[in-house]
N, C-alpha and C positions, 0 to 999 in steps of 0.2 A: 820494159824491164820484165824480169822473168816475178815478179812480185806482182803484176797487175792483171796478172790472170789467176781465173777464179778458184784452179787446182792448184796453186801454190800458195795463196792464204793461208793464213796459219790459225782463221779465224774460220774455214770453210766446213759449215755442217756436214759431219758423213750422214749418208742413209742412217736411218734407225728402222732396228728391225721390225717388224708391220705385226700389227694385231693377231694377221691371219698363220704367220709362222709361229708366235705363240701359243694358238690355239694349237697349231697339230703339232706342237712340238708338245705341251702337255700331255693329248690323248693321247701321243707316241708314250710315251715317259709310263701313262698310268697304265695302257696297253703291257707293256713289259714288265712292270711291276706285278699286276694281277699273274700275268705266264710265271716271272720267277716266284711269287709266293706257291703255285700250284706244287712245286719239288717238295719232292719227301721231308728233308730239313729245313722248311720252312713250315711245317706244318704249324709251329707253335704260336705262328702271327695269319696266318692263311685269312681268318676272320674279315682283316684288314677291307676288304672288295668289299663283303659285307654291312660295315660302317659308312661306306659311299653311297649305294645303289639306295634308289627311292623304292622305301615300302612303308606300308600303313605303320605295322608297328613300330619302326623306328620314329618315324614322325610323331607318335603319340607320345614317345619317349624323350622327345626333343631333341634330337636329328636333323634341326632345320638346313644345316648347311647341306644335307641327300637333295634339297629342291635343285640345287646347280650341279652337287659333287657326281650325279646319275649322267649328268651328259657327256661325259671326259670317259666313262668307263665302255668297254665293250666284252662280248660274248667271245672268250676263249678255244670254244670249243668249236667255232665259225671264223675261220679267219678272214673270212669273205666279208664280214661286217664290218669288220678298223677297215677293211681295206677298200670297199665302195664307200663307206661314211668320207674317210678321206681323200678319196679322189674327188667326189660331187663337192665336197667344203673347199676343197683348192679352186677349183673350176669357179663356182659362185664365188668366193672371196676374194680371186684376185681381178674380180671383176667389179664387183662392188666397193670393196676398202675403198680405192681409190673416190669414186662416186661420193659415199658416206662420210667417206674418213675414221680415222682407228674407233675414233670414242665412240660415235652412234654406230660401225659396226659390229664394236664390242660389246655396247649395251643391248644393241637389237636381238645380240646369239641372244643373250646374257635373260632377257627380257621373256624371248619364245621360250627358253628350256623352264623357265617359274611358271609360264603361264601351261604350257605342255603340261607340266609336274603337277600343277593344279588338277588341270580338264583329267588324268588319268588317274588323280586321287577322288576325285570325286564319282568315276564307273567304278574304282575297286575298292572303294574305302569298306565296304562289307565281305567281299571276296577273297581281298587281300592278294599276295604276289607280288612279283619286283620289276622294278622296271629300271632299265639303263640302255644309253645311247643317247647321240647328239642329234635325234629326228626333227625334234619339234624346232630348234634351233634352224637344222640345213631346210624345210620346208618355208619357215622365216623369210630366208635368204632368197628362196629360189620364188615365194609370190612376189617380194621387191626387186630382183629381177625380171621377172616377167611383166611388171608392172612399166619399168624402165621402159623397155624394150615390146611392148604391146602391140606396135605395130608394124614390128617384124614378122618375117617365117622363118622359121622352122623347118630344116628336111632330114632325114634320118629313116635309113632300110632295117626293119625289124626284121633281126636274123638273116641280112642280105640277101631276101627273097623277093623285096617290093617297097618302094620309094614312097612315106609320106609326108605331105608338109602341111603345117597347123602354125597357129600364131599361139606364142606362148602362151596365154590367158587360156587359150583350151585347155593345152596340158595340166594348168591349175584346178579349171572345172572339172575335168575327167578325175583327178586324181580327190581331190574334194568327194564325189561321189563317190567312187571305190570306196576311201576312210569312213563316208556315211554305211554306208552298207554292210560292211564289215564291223563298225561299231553297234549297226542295231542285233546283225545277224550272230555275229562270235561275243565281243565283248558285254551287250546287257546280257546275255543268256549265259554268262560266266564261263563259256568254254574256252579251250584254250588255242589261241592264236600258232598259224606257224613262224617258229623262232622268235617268237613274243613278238609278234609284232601287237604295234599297240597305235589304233587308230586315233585315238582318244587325243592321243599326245599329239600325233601331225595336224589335224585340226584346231588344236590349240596353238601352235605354232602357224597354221597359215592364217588366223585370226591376228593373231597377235601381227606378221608381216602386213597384212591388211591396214591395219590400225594406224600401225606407224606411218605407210605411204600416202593413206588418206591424211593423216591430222597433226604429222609432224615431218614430213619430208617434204612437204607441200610450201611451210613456211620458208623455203630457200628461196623461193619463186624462180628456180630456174627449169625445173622440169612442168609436165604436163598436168601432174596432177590437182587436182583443185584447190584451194584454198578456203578457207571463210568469207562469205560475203553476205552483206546484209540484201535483203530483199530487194527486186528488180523497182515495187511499187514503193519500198519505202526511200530508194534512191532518186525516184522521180520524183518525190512531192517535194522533195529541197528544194535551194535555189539551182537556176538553171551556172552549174558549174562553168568557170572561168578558163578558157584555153591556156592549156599548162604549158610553161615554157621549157623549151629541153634543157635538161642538163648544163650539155656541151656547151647550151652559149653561154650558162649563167656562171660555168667552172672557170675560177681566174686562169692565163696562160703560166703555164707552170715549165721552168728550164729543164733541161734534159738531163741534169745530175741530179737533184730532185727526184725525179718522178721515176730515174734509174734504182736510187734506193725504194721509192715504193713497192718498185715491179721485185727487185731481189726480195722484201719482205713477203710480197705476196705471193711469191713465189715458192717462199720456205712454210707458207700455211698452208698452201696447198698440198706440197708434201708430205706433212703431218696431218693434218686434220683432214683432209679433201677438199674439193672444189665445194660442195655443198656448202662448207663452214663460211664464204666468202661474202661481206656486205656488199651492200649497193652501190658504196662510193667504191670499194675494192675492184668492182668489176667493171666500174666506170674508170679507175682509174687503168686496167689492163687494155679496156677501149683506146682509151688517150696514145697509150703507149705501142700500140696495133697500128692509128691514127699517125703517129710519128715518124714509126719506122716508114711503111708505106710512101711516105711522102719524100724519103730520100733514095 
């Protein structure tokens, strides 16, 4: 019957729109918004940008929401800014949500742009100046991507003159150095950056990417990255541990409409949230069901 297929449920989750499209669909929104305040008759609200962008004095004045509202905003008078900002977020984003899932790649922008807005109030808190763009966030993204994918390469012709390839992890260290260097050379000596760039911040955000892929994306246990473990010598002074039994024999046999609703549920979590978000029985149970089909 035409009712037991899964596009004619009346009960069937559509897509919901992803993290990543509401991210650029804000920066789009406040993009145009900062361009139409610029017109003559709007002069009377123009301020408006002004009340977002992280600067000392606002924060002193209690401004706390400029710590997030600076990374939605860009340079007007560069349109090349919104427009490489959101091409590099598309490219990372629709690579990662999926990995992540909405929440942790929401919180992770979310997480770099406080910690960015930190590290760049702390070089200018005496200086002073403003600072806006979603850097510290997209540099986030792109050390947990390159973290993912570590032992890939890379190839790409600078200005289609000559072929190079590097494993993502370089591209992190090169660029890590640059922002060193530029933050001792331009930003402590208080001069002024070109188009503000502001090294302070991407630094603060590739820390902050760091952080997370070491001490919380770890806890998924599906990727490469380490986890917590107690010492090699204080595992050995236990008893001598017991041969673990697999799963698979110890999992009752479970029928195939059963374990069909499993798969549809774990299937709508991965949708939403990522593969990351998935337990141990969840992915044991996607095994089962790998294990079943196969066998017919």
């Amino acid at each position: 019957m035409p009712s037991d297929h899964f596009y004619m449920r009346g009960d069937y989750s559509r897509p919901r729109t992803t993290a990543l499209v509401w991210l650029v669909a804000a920066m789009l929104s406040c993009f145009v918004l900062q361009s139409a305040l610029l017109l003559p008759w709007f002069d009377a609200s123009s301020n408006l940008p002004g009340q977002l962008r992280l600067t000392v004095r606002g924060l002193e004045q209690g401004h706390i929401w400029t710590l997030l509202t600076h990374g939605f905003l860009h340079s007007t008078e560069f349109p090349l800014h919104i427009l490489f900002s959101l091409v590099v977020l598309v490219v990372l984003g629709r690579e990662l949500e999926p990995h992540l899932g909405a929440r942790r790649f929401t919180a992770l922008f979310g997480a770099a742009l406080l910690t960015g807005a930190g590290c760049w109030l702390a070089m200018h808190w005496h200086t002073g100046g403003a600072h806006i763009g979603p850097s510290a966030g997209i540099m986030a993204l792109l050390v947990v991507l390159a973290r993912l994918y570590e032992d890939q390469r890379m190839t790409f012709m600078p200005f289609f003159v000559f072929s190079v390839t590097v494993r993502p992890m370089h591209l992190i260290y090169g660029f890590a150095v640059i922002d060193t260097l530029i933050l001792l050379l331009v930003e402590l000596t208080g001069s002024d950056a070109f188009l503000g760039y502001a090294s302070s911040a991407h630094l603060g955000g590739m820390a902050t990417g760091w952080v997370y892929f070491r001490f919380f994306h770890a806890n998924n246990g599906w990727d490469r990255a380490p986890g917590f473990r107690l010492p090699a010598w204080i595992r050995r002074s236990g008893k001598a541990a017991e041969t673990p039994v697999s799963a698979s024999a110890t999992r009752p046999i479970r029928d195939a409409h059963s374990l069909k609703a499993d798969v549809d549920r774990i299937l709508d979590k991965i949708n939403s949230e990522g593969f990351g978000a998935l337990t141990d029985d969840e992915k044991q149970t996607l095994d089962d069901a790998k294990a079943l089909l196969s066998k017919r």
